[in-house]
C-alpha positions as CSV (number, residue, x, y, z in Angstrom):
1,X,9.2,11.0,1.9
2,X,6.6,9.6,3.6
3,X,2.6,8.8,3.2
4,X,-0.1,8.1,4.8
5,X,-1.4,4.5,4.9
6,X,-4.4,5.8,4.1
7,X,-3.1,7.1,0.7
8,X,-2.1,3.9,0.0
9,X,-4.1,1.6,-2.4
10,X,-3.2,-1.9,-3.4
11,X,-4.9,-4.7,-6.0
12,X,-6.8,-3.7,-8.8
13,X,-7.6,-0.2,-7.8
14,X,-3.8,0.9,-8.3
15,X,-3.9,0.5,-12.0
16,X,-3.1,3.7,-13.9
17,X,-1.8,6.1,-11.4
18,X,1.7,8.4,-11.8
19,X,3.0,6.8,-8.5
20,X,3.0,3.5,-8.9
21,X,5.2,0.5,-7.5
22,X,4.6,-3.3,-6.3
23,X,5.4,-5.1,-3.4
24,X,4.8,-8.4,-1.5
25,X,2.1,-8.6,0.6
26,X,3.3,-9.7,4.0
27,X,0.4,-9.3,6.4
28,X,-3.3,-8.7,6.6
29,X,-4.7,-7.5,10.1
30,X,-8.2,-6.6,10.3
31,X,-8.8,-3.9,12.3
32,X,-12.9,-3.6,12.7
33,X,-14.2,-1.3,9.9
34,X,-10.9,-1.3,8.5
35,X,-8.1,-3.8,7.2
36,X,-3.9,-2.9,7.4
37,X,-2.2,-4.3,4.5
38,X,1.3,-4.8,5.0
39,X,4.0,-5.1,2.0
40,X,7.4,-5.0,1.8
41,X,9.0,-3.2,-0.9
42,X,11.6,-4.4,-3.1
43,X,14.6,-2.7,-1.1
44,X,13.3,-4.1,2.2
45,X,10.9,-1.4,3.4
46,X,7.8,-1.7,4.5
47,X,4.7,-0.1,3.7
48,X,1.3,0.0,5.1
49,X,-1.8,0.4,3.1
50,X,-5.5,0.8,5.2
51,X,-8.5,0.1,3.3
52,X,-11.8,0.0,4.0
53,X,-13.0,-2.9,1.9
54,X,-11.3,-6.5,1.6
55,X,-8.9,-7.3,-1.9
56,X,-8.6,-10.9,-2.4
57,X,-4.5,-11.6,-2.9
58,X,-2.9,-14.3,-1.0
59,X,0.3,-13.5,1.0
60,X,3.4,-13.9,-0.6
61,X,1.9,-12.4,-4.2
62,X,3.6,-9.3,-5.6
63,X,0.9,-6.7,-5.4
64,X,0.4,-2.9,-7.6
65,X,0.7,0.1,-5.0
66,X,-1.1,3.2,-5.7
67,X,0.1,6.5,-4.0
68,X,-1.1,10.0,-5.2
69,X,1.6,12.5,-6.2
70,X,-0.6,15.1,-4.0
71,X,-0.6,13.2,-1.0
72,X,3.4,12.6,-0.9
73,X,4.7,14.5,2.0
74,X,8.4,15.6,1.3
75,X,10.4,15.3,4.3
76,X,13.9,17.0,5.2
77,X,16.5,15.6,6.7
């Protein structure tokens, strides 16, 4: 499957969604108008999560991931 980090929303706008997970943030890179949140997932992967506005959560902190169901893209192998 895969997303688009755009999709993605972290901190306290992922609470009730159907696709939800957590992961540890790794990495915050600013990136002009927007910011690239970078968490690892709890089997190793890494997801990225661009946002327009700043959320306040230390690295290292297990953080909620929002993804909508709509915006999962199945992919085949």
């Amino acid at each position: 499957m895969a997303v688009r980090a755009e999709d993605v929303t972290i901190g306290p706008d992922a609470g009730a969604a159907a696709c939800r997970m957590s992961g540890v943030l790794e990495e915050v890179t600013y990136r002009g108008t927007v910011l690239d949140y970078t968490l690892r997932m709890p089997d190793g992967q890494r997801i990225v999560a661009t946002m327009t506005r700043r959320v306040d959560i230390a690295t290292g902190a297990v953080v909620p991931i929002r993804v909508e169901v709509a915006n999962v893209i199945p992919l085949e192998d």
